[in-house]
C-alpha positions in Angstrom: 27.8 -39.1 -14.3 26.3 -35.8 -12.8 24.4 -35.0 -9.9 24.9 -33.5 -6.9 28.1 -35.3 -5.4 29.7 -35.3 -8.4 33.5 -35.8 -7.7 33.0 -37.3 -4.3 34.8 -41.2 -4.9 33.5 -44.2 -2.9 34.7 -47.8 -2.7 32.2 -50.3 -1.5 32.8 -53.6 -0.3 30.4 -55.7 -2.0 27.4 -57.2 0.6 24.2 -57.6 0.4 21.3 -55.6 1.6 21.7 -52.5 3.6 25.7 -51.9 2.4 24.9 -52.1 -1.4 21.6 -49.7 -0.9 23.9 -47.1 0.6 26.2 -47.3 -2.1 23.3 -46.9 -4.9 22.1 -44.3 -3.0 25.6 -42.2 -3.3 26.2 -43.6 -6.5 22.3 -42.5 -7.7 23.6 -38.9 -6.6 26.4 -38.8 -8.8 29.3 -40.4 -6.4 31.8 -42.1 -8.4 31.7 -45.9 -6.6 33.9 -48.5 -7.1 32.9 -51.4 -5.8 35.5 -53.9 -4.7 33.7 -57.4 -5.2 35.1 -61.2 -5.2 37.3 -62.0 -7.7 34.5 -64.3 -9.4 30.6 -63.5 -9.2 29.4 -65.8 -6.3 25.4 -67.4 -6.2 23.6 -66.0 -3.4 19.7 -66.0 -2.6 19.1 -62.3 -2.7 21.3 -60.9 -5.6 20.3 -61.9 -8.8 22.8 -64.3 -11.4 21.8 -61.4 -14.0 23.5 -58.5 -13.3 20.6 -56.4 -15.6 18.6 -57.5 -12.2 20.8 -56.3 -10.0 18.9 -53.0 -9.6 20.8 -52.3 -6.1 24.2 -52.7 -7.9 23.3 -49.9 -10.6 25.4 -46.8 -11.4 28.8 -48.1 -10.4 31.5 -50.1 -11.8 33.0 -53.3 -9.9 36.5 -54.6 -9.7 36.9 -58.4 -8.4 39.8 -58.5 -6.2 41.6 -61.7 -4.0 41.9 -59.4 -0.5 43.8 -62.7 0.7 46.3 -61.8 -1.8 49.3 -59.5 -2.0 48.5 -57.7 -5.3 44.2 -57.6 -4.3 45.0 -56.1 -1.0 47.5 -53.7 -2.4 45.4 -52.2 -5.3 42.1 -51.9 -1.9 44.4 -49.5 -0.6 45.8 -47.3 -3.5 41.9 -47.1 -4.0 40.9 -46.1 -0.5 44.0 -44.2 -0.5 42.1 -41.6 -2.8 38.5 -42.5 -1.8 36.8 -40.0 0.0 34.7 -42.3 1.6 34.3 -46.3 2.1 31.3 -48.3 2.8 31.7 -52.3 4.3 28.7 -54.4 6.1 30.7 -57.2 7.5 30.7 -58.5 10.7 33.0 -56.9 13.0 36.5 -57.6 12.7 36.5 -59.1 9.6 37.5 -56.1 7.7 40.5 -55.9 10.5 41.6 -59.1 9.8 41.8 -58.7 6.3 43.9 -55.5 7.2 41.9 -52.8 6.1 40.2 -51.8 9.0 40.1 -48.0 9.9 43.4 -47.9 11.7 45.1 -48.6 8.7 42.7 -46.9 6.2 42.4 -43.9 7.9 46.4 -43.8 9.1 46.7 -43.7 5.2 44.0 -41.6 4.0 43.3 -39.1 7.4 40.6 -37.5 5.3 38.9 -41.1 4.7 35.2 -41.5 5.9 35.2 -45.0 7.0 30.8 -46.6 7.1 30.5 -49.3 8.8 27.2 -51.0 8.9 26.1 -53.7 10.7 23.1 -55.0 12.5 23.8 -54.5 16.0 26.0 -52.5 16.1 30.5 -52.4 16.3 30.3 -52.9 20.3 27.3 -54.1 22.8 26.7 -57.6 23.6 24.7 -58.4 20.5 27.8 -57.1 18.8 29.3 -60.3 17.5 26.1 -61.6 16.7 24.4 -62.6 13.5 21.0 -61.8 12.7 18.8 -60.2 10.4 16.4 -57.2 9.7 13.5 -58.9 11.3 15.8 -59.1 14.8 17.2 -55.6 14.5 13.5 -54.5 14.1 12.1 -56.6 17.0 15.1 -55.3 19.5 13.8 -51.8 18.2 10.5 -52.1 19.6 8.7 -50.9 16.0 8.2 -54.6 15.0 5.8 -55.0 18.0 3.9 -52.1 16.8 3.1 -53.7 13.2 0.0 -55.4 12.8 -3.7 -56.2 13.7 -5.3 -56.3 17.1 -5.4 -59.6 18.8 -2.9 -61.0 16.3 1.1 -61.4 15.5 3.2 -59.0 14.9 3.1 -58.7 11.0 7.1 -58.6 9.1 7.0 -54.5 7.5 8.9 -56.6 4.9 12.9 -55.7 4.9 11.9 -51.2 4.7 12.6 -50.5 8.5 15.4 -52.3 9.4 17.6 -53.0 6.2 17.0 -49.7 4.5 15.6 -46.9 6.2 17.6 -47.9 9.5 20.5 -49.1 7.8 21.3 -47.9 4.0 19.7 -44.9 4.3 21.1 -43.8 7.7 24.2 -44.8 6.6 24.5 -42.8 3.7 23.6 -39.6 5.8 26.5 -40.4 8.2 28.7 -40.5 5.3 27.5 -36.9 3.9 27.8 -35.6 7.3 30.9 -36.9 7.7 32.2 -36.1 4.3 31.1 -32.5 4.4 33.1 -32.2 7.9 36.1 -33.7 6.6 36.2 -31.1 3.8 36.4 -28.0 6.3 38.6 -29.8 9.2 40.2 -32.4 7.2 39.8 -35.6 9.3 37.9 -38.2 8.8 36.6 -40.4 11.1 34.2 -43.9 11.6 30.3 -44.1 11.2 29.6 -46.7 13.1 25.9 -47.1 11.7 23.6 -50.0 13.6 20.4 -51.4 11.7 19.0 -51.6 15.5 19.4 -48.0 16.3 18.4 -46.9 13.1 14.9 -48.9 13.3 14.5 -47.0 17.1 15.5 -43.4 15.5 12.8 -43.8 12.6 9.7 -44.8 15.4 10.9 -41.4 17.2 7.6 -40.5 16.4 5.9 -43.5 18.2 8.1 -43.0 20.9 6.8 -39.6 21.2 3.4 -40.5 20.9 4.1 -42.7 23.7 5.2 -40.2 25.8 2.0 -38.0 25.7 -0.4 -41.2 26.6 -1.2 -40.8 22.4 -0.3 -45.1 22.2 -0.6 -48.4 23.7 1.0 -51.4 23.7 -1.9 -53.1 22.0 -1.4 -53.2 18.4 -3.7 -52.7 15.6 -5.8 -50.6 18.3 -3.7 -47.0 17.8 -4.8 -44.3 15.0 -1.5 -45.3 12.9 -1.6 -48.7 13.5 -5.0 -49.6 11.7 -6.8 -49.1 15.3 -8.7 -46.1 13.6 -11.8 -46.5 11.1 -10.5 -43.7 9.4 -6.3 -45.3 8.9 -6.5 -48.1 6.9 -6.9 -50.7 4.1 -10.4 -51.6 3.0 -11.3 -54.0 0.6 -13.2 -53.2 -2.3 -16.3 -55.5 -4.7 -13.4 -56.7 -7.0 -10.9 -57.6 -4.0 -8.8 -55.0 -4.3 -7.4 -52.6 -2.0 -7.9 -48.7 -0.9 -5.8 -47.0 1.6 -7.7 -44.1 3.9 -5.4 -41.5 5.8 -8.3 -38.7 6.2 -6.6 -38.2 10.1 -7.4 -33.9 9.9 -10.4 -32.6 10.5 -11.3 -31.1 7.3 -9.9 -34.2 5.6 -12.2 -36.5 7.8 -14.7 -33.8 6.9 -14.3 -34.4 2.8 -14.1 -38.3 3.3 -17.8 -38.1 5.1 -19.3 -35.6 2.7 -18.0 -37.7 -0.6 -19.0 -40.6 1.1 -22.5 -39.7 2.4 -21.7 -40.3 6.0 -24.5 -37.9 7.6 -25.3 -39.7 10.8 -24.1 -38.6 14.0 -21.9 -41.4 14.9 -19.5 -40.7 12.5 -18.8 -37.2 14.6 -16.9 -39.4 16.8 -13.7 -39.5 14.8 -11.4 -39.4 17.8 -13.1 -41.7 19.9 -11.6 -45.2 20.1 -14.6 -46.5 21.4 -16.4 -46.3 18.7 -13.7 -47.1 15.9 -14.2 -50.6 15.6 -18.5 -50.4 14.6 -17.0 -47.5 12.7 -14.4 -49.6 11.0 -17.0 -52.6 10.6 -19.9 -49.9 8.7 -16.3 -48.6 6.2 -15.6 -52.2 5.6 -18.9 -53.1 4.3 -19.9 -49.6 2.7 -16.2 -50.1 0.7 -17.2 -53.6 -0.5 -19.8 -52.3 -2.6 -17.6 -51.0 -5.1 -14.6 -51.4 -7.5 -11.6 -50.1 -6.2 -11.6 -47.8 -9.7 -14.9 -46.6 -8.6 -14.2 -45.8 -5.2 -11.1 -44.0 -6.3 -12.8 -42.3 -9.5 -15.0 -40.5 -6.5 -12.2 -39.7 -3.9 -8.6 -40.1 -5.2 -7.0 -36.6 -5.5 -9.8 -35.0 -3.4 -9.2 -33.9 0.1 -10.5 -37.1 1.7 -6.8 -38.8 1.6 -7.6 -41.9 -0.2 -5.2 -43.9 -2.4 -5.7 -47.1 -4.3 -3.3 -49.8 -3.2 -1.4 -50.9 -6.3 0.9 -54.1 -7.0 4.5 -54.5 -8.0 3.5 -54.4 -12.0 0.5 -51.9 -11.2 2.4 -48.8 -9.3 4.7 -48.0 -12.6 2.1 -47.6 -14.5 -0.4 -45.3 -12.1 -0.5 -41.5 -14.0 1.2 -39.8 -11.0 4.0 -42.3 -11.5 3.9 -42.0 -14.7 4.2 -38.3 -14.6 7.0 -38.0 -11.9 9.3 -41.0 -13.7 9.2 -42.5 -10.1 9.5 -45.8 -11.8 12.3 -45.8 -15.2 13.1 -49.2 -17.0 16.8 -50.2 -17.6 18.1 -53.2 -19.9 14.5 -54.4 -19.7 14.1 -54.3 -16.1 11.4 -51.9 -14.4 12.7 -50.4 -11.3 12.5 -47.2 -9.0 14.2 -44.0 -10.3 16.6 -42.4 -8.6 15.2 -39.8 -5.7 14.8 -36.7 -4.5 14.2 -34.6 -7.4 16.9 -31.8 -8.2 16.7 -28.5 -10.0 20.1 -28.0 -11.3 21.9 -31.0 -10.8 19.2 -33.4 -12.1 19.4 -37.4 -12.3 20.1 -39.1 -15.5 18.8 -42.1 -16.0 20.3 -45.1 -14.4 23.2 -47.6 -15.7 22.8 -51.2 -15.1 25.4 -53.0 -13.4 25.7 -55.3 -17.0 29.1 -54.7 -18.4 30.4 -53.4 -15.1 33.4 -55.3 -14.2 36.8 -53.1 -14.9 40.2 -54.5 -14.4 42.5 -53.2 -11.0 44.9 -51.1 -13.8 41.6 -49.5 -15.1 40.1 -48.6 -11.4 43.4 -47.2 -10.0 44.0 -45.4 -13.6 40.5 -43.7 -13.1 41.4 -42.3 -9.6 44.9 -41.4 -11.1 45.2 -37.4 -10.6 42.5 -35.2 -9.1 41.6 -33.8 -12.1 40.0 -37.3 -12.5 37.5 -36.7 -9.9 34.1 -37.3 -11.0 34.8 -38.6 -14.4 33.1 -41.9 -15.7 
């Protein structure tokens, strides 16, 4: 494997969600994971029976292990005891109780980077409680903010609370944190919460907020589809575009393109006059194809974008072009990201074939001269 974090070893305890994100994300870098999973592949209603499908378990190899056992719990710990970092998403306690909590880890390993993620949080009275993205997002306040005026709040899927707030924040604890260790040789606990991580990505709200720049009425903001000139519009075909022309000149391009040469549309900043704004976009948008609309603004300054589906977006040119989207064993799927000049990305590995016995994992984290090697 190559990439940037090359050499840097990871176990993973195997979750769902957030947890396993983090560890493709690291893994997608070049990290060597191992992840330490039951001893026999269990059915649940978010991972997939076919490992080829597994597209968050990519790029690592898994060992099944009995942690209630003797020989599984032994053969955790000669792995952590090398690791530089470890990722787990269990409830708290539970990794305590199956004695491999940080205490013990990090008494063994002091260099150890020990991620803990969890919804709410290791401590706080929501601490011991389950839940789900959709509750770590409503605590955050950003679930409010999502959705039309006069109506719901609208689910932003699993994005802002499972992996931007959680996965993602995680694994940029466990650089940090990893980078530190390196230069003062400790390690120490990321204690990463789903709910703070949903509040730290609306920083910008919050801000916004501050300065009198948004209300508590959604769907009636300039981000929240309250502007004429922010949002979806239906096309003749019923398809989709999405408008972002917020800047001046950008608004400016979008109105020229668009033939919009009457006064009224000067008042781009004026709420009061986005919704007969937003009414005159939503018919003038009907009256053509979503390929014809985009045939006269996409890639031009007036910030417009068709909205594609699941099987469209891998196949749109700029897609195409970039390799955002790569297909592995027969299954389409996102490549790995950022871009990177001289430790590029190879393609991904499927978790299929993945499983390695306990002699093979602890032989492969032997001798430091192993580090990195796949």
């Amino acid at each position: 494997m190559t990439g940037p974090l090359e050499g840097m070893r990871v176990v993973e305890m195997v979750g769902i969600g957030p947890a396993p994100f983090c560890g493709m994300m690291l893994a997608d870098l070049g990290a060597d994971v191992i992840r330490v999973d039951r001893p026999t592949r269990g059915s649940s209603p978010v991972v997939p029976d076919d490992p080829r499908r597994d597209v968050m378990a990519r790029n690592r190899v898994s060992l099944g292990l009995d942690l209630k056992q003797p020989n599984g719990l032994s053969t955790a710990l000669s792995l952590i005891d090398r690791a530089d970092a470890l990722i787990e998403g269990f409830r708290p306690g539970a990794m305590e109780r199956l004695g491999l909590g940080p205490d013990v880890c990090i008494g063994r390993n002091p260099k150890l980077v020990y991620g803990r993620m969890t919804g709410w949080g290791q401590y706080g009275p929501l601490a011991g409680s389950v839940g789900h993205d959709i509750n770590y997002v409503a605590i955050s306040g950003a679930l409010h903010a999502v959705g039309k005026a006069g109506d719901k709040p609208t689910l932003p899927l699993n994005y802002v609370g499972d992996f931007a707030g959680g996965g993602m924040m995680l694994a940029v604890g466990i650089l940090a944190a990893v980078l530190n260790a390196r230069t003062s040789g400790k390690g120490q606990i990321i204690d990463a919460a789903m709910a703070d991580g949903a509040a730290l990505v609306s920083s910008m709200m919050y801000a916004f907020r501050s300065n009198g720049w948004w209300n508590n009425e959604r769907g009636t903001n300039m981000l929240d589809g309250g502007a004429h000139f922010y949002d979806t519009y239906a096309c003749a075909d019923g398809k989709f575009i999405a408008l972002g022309a917020i800047e001046p000149q950008f608004y400016a391009a979008l109105r020229e393109r668009c033939e919009l040469t009457s006064r009224e549309w000067d008042a781009q900043m004026d709420p009061s006059a986005w919704p007969v704004l937003k009414e005159k976009l939503t018919a003038l948008f009907a009256t053509r194809s979503r390929d014809a609309w985009c045939e006269l603004l996409e890639g031009s300054d007036a910030c417009v974008a068709p909205v594609l589906d699941w099987d469209e977006a891998p196949t749109h040119p700029h897609n195409v072009a970039r390799g955002t989207f790569v297909e592995v064993d027969g299954v389409m799927q996102p490549a790995p990201a950022p871009r990177f000049s001289r430790t590029p990305l190879p393609t991904p590995r499927s978790a299929a074939d993945s499983r390695i016995s306990a002699a093979d994992a602890v032989a492969r984290w032997a001798t430091d001269d192993a580090r990195g090697a796949r």
